[in-house]
NUMARVEX-229635 format. One record per residue (C-alpha): residue number from 1; residue in three letters; y, x, z. Coordinates in steps of 0.1 Angstrom, whole numbers. Layout:
N
pt num=NUM, residu=Ala, py=Y, px=X, pz=Z
...
END
This chain:
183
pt num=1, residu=Unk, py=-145, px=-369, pz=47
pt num=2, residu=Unk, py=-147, px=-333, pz=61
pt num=3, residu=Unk, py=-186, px=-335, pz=59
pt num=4, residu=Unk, py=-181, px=-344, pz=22
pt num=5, residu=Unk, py=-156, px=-314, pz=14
pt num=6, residu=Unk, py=-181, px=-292, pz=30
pt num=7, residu=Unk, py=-206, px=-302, pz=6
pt num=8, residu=Unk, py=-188, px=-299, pz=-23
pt num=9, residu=Unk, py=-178, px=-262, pz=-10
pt num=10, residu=Unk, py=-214, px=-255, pz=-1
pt num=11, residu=Unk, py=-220, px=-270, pz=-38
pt num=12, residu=Unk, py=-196, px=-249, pz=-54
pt num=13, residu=Unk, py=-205, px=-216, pz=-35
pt num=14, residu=Unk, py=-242, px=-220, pz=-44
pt num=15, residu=Unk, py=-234, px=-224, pz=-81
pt num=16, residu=Unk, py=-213, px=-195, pz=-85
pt num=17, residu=Unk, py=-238, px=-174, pz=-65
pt num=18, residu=Unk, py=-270, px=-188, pz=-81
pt num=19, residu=Unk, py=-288, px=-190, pz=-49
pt num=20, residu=Unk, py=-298, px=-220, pz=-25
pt num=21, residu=Unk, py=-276, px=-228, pz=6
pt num=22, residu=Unk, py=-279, px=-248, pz=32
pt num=23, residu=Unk, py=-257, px=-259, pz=60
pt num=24, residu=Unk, py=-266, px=-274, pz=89
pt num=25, residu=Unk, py=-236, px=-297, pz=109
pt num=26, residu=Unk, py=-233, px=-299, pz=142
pt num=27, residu=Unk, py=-257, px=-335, pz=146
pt num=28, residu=Unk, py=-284, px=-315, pz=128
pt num=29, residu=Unk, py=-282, px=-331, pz=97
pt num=30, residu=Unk, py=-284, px=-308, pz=66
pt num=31, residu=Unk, py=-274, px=-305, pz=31
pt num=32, residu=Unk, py=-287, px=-284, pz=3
pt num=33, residu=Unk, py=-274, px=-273, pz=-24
pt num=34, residu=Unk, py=-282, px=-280, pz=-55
pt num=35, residu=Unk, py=-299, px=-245, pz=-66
pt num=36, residu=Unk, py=-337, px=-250, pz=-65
pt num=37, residu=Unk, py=-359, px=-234, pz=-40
pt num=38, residu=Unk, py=-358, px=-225, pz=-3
pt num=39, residu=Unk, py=-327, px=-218, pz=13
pt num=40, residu=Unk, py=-317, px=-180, pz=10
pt num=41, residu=Unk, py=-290, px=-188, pz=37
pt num=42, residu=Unk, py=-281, px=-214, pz=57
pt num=43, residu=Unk, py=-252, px=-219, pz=79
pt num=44, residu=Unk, py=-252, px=-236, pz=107
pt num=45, residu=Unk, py=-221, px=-251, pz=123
pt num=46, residu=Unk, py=-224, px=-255, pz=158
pt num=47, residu=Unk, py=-189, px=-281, pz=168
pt num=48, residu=Unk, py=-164, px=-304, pz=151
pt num=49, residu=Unk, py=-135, px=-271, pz=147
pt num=50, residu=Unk, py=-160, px=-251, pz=129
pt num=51, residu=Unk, py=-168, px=-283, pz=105
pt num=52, residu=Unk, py=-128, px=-284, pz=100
pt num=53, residu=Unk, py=-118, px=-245, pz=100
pt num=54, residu=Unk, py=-147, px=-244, pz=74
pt num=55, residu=Unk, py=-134, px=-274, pz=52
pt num=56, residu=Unk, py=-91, px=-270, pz=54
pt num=57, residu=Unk, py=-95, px=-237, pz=68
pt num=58, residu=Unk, py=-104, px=-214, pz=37
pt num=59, residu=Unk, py=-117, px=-178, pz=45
pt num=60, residu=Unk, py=-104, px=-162, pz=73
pt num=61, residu=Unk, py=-109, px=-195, pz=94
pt num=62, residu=Unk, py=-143, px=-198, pz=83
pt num=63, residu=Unk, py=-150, px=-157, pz=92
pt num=64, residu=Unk, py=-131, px=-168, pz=127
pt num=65, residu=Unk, py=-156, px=-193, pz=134
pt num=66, residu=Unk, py=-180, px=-166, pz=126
pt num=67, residu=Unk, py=-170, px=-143, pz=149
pt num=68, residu=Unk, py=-167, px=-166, pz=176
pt num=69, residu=Unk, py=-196, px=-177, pz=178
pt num=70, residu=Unk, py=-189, px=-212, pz=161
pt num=71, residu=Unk, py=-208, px=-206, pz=132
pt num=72, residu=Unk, py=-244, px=-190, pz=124
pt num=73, residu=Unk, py=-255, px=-175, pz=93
pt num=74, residu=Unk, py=-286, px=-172, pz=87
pt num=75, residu=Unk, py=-303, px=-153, pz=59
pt num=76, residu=Unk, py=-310, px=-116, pz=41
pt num=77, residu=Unk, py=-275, px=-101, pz=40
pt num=78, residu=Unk, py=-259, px=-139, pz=45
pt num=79, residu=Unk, py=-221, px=-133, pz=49
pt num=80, residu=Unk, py=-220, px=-107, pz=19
pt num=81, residu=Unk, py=-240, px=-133, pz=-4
pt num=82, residu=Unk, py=-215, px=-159, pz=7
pt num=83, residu=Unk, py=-185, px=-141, pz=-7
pt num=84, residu=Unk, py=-205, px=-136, pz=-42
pt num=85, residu=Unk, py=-190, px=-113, pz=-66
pt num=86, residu=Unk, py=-165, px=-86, pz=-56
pt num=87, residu=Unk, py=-130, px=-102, pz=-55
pt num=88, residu=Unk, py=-97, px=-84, pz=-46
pt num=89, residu=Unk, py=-82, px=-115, pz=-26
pt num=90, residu=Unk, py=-116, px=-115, pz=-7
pt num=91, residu=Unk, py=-107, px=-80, pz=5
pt num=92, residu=Unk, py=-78, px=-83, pz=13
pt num=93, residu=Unk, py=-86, px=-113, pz=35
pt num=94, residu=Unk, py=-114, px=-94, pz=53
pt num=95, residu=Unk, py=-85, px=-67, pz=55
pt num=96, residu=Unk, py=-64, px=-88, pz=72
pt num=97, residu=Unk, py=-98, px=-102, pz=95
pt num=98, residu=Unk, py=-108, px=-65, pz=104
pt num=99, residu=Unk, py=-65, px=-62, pz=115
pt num=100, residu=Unk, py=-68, px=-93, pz=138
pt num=101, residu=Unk, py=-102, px=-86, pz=156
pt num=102, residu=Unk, py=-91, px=-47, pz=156
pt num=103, residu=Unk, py=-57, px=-56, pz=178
pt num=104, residu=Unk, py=-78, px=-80, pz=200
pt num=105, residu=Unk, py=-97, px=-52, pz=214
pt num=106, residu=Unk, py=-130, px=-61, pz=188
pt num=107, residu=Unk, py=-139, px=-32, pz=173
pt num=108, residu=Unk, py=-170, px=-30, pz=165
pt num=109, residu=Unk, py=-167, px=-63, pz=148
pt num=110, residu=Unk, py=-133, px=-49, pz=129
pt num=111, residu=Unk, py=-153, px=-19, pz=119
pt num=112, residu=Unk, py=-176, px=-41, pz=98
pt num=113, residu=Unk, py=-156, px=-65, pz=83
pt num=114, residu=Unk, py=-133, px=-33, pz=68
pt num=115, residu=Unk, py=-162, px=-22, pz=60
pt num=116, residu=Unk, py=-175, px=-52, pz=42
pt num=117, residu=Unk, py=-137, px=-50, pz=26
pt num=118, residu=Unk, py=-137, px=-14, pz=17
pt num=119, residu=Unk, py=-168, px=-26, pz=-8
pt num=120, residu=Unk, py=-152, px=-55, pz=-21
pt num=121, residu=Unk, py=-125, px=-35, pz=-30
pt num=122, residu=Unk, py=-139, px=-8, pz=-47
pt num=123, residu=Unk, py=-160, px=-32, pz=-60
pt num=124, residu=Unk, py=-133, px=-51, pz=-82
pt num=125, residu=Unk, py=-104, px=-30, pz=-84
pt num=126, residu=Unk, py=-114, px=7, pz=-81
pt num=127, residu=Unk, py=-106, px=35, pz=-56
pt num=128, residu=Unk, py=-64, px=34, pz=-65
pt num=129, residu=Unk, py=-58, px=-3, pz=-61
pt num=130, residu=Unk, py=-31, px=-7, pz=-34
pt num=131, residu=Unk, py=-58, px=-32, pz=-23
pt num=132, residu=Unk, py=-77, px=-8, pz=-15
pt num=133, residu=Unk, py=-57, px=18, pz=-3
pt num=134, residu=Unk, py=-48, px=-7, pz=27
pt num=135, residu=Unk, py=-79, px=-20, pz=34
pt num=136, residu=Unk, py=-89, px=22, pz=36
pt num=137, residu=Unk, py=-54, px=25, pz=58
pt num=138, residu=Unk, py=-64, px=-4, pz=81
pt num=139, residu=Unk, py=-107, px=8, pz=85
pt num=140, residu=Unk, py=-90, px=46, pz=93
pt num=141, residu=Unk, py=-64, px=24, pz=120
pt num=142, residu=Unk, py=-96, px=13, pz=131
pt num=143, residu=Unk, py=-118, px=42, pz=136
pt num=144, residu=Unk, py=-93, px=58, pz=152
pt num=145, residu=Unk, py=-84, px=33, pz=174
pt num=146, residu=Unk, py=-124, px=33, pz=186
pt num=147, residu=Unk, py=-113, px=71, pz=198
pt num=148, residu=Unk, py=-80, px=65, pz=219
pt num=149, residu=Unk, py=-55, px=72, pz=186
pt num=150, residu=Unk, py=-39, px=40, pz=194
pt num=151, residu=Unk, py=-24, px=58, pz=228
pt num=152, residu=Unk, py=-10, px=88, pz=208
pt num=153, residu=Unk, py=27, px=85, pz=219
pt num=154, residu=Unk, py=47, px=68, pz=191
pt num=155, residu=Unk, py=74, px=96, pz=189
pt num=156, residu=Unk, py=52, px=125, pz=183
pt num=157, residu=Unk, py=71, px=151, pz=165
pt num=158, residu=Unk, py=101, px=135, pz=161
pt num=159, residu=Unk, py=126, px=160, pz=177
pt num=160, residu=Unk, py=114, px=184, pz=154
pt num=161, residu=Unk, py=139, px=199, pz=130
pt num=162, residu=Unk, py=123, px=216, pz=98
pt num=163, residu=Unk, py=145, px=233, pz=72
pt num=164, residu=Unk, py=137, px=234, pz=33
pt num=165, residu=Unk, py=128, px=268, pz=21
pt num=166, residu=Unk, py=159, px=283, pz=-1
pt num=167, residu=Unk, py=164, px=269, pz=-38
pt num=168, residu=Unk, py=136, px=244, pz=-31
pt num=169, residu=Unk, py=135, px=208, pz=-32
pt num=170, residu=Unk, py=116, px=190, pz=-5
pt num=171, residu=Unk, py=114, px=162, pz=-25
pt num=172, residu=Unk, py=104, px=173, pz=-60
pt num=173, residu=Unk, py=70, px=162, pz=-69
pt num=174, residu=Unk, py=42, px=188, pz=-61
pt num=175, residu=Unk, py=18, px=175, pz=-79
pt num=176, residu=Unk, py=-7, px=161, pz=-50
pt num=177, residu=Unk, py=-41, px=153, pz=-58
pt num=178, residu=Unk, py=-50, px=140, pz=-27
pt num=179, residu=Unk, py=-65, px=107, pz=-48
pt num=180, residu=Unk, py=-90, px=125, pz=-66
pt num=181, residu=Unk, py=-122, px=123, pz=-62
pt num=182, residu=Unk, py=-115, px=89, pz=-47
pt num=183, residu=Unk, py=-136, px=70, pz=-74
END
């Protein structure tokens, strides 16, 4: 039953993506899909959870697997043709990915998969889409974790007491343009 969902996903993926894939299970039998030619990726699952994260597991289970070590792809830019077209749920996903491996001490590996994110992003909903704006929030949390940020005492500035000039409302709208030239 699993090995049969898999297919149908590997099916489904290829169609959408117009390009042949293959996956390999963990006995070494293989399927194809049903795109013509040789395999531009393959995947190869490697033990029984990364057969089931990849089948009832969606996304981010299948991009765990990836990252540890459960899963192979194989193939010119492999993971980004997997995720085909850009898609905002895609992004956030990886977002949410590049969060997890980021607070587990991974970051290298969180760097590229915001990266990766950051693209998507863009990609589908443009340089003001709150989608975007956290998966920017979440690759700059990142970044500057890679530098010691992350150890920056929590109540930096707080005592600090700053008064409002006269007749002036801190408040009122100053007309920021700190989004453009975002696009």
């Amino acid at each position: 039953m699993v090995r049969k969902l898999i297919r149908h996903i590997i099916d489904h993926v290829a169609e959408g993506q117009k390009c042949h894939l293959q996956v390999v299970f963990r006995d070494h039998s293989t399927h194809h899909s049903t795109q013509p030619g040789d395999s531009d990726v393959t995947i190869i699952l490697h033990n029984r959870a990364a057969e089931w994260r990849m089948a009832f597991g969606g996304m981010f289970e299948f991009l765990e697997s990836y990252f540890n070590g459960d899963v192979d792809i194989v193939g010119e830019q492999g993971l980004r043709r997997l995720k085909g077209t850009p898609d905002l749920e895609v992004a956030a996903t990886l977002a949410n990915e590049g969060q997890f491996l980021r607070r587990h001490g991974r970051l290298e590996e969180a760097r590229q998969v915001l990266e990766e994110a950051l693209r998507q992003a863009l990609a589908a909903g443009g340089a003001r889409h709150a989608t975007t704006l956290y998966v920017r929030n979440n690759l700059a949390t990142t970044l500057l974790s890679g530098i010691g940020f992350d150890r920056v005492p929590a109540k930096l500035g707080v005592g600090e007491e700053k008064k409002a000039p006269p007749n002036k409302n801190p408040l009122e709208d100053q007309k920021d343009d700190f989004l453009e030239g975002l696009d």
